[in-house]
C-alpha positions in Angstrom: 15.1 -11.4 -5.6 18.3 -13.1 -5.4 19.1 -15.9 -3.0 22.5 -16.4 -1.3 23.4 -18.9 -3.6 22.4 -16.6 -6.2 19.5 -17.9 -7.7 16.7 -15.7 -8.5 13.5 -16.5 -6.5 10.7 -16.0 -9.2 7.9 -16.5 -6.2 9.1 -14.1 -4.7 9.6 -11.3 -6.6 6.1 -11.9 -7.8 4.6 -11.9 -4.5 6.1 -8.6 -3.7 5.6 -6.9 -7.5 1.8 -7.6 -6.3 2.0 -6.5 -2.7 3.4 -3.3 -4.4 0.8 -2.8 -7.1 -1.8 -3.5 -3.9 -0.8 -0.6 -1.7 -0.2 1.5 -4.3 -3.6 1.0 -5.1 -4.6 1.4 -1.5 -2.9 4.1 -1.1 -4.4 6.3 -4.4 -7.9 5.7 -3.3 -6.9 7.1 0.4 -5.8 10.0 -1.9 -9.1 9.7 -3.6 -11.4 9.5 -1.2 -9.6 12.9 0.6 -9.9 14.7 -2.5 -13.4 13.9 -3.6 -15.6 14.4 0.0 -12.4 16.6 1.5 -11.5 14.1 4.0 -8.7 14.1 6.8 -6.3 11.3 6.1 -7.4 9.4 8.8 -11.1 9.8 7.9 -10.3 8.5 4.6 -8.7 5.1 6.1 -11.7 4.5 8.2 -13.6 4.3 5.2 -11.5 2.2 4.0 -10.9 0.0 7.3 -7.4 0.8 7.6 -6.0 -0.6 10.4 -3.7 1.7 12.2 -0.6 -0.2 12.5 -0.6 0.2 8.5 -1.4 4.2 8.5 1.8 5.1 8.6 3.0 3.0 5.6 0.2 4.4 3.6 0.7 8.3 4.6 4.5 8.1 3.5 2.8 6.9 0.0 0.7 9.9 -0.5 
């Protein structure tokens, strides 16, 4: 990520490179977990303890 001087923030890009890789993963084993035991979406993220203000975010992944 660049900063408005133009520096690239190294922290940051990290940080979001592994909040990426973390709902990505969260969102293949909600695929998972519907595949395997035939679940509903939304029976899948109570397994998981999804809340539902991040549902959404997760549904547009799968």
């Amino acid at each position: 990520m660049m900063n408005k001087e133009g520096n690239y923030n190294m922290c940051k890009a990290v940080i979001d490179l592994t909040n990426k890789g973390r709902a990505e993963g969260i969102a293949f084993s909600i695929k998972s977990i519907m595949q395997s035991f035939n679940y509903s979406f939304e029976q899948a993220c109570a397994v998981l303890k999804i809340d539902a203000k991040d549902m959404e975010r997760y549904r547009k992944m799968i």
